[in-house]
C-alpha angles and dihedrals in degrees: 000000000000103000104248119230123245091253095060093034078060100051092046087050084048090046091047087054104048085049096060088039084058095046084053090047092044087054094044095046091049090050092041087060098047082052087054097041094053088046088052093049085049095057096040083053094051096042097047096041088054088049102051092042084049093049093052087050104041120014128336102214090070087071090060093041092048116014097066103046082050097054091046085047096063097037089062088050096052095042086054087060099050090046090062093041088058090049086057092036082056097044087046095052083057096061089049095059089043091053096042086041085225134135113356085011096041088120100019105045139112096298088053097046088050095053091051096030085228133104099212116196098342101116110239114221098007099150094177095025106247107156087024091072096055095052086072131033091199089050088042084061106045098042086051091052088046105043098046123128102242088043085066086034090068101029115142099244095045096039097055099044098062094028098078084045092064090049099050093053097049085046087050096050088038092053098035094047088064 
């Protein structure tokens, strides 16, 4: 191994420590969108429950006027979120593997990078991955498909949270209009 001058042991060292300040922002980002998820659902909950109690009371055809954009509306909102939260899942699991050397870095991880002192191509502070997904065609596919919109969309979490929603507004209108 060439000895490395103190200029690029510096930058290595700079690189080492941008790489654990992104880990922490990664965690933080992923735990700050599951804080904005559950306040969205909050608010779709209260919304929805005021117009529907307003709708039984008043005029049922408000819940259908409002209810269902709203709902929608939320659910957009929140799928945006966890659109956001997979990009940073996705960018997190590469740095796993960095850091493990295993799969895509199997031969140009961490150990490797330590040996040379340098990082080669991993791309160092790339919260959304970016730059992550085009290092590797197999990882491009699979953090599109899993970052979509309506993947987030439909996301298990997500989906079965406004769906009953849905439901309970289309079994309000279809109970209160007998």
């Amino acid at each position: 191994m060439a000895t490395k001058s103190p200029k690029e042991k510096n930058l290595f060292e700079f690189q080492q420590d941008l790489l654990i300040k992104e880990i922490e922002y990664i965690h933080s980002e992923i735990a700050r969108y599951d804080a904005l998820s559950f306040q969205v659902k909050g608010w779709a909950l209260t919304i929805w429950s005021a117009l529907i109690a307003f709708g039984v009371k008043e005029n049922i055809y408000l819940i259908i006027a409002a209810s269902f954009p709203a709902i929608i509306a939320f659910w957009v909102i929140d799928a945006n979120f966890k659109q956001y939260q997979r990009r940073s899942t996705s960018r997190k699991a590469v740095i796993e593997l960095f850091l493990d050397s295993k799969g895509i870095y199997e031969k140009s991880g961490l150990r490797e990078s330590f040996s040379k002192g340098d990082f080669g191509q991993f791309p160092i502070h790339d919260p959304t991955s970016n730059r992550t997904k085009k290092l590797n065609k197999e990882f491009e596919d699979r953090f599109r498909k899993k970052t979509r919109f309506w993947k987030a969309f439909t996301v298990s979490n997500v989906f079965f949270f406004y769906l009953p929603l849905v439901l309970g507004t289309v079994i309000a209108i279809v109970l209160l209009n007998k």
